[in-house]
C-alpha positions, 0 to 999 in steps of 0.5 A: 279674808273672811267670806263676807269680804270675799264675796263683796270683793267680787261684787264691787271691785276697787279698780270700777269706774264710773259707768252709769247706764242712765246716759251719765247722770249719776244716780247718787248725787245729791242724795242722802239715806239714814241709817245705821252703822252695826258690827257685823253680826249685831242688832244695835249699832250707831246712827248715821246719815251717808250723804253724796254730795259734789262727787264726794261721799261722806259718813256723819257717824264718822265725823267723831272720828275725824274723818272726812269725805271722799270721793265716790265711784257708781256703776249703775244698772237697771235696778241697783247702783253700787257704790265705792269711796274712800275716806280718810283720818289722821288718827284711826287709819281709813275706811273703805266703803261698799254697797249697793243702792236699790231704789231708796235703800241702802246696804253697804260694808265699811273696812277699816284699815290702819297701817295697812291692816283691816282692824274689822268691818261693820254693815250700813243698813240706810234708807233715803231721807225725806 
């Protein structure tokens, strides 16, 4: 495990439930943010729009690949949400995304795993549409 996978490991554990500090509501519903999709380490990268949407999480960058949507965790605090959610194809394995939204930005990893293997992991760099 690299430092970078340790490190959001301790920040977003997989196991977190739901537990928005704002009296329930989930702070993503409903929200989109473009961006882009980079190697780690990289400068140029893919673009894609993230987009939370009926308590599922989807990736358009993704769509190529058939992956489809999957359902989100948050946890919300005074000045950020983290996120985590899952998704899924039947050819290129999964992809396990993390991050953290702070007000209409933002920054997250995705883990790709096939056979129960991490091939590698990319950085999202977004920001909230319109």
């Amino acid at each position: 495990m690299n430092w970078s996978t340790r490190f959001l490991s301790l920040l977003f554990p997989r196991n977190l439930a739901i537990a928005p500090t704002n009296g329930g509501a989930d702070p993503l519903e409903g929200r989109t943010f473009d961006g882009i999709v980079l190697v780690c380490g990289k400068t140029a990268g893919d673009p894609d729009s993230l987009v939370f949407k009926n308590g599922r999480f989807r990736s358009t960058a993704c769509d190529q690949y058939e992956y489809g949507d999957g359902p989100y965790t948050v946890v919300a605090s005074d000045d950020s949400v983290t996120f985590s959610a899952v998704t899924e194809s039947p050819k290129y394995g999964t992809l396990r995304w993390q991050g953290v939204v702070r007000g209409r930005r933002l920054d997250g990893t995705l883990t790709m795993v096939r056979d129960g293997k991490v091939l590698g992991e990319k950085w999202v760099l977004a920001g909230q549409a319109g």
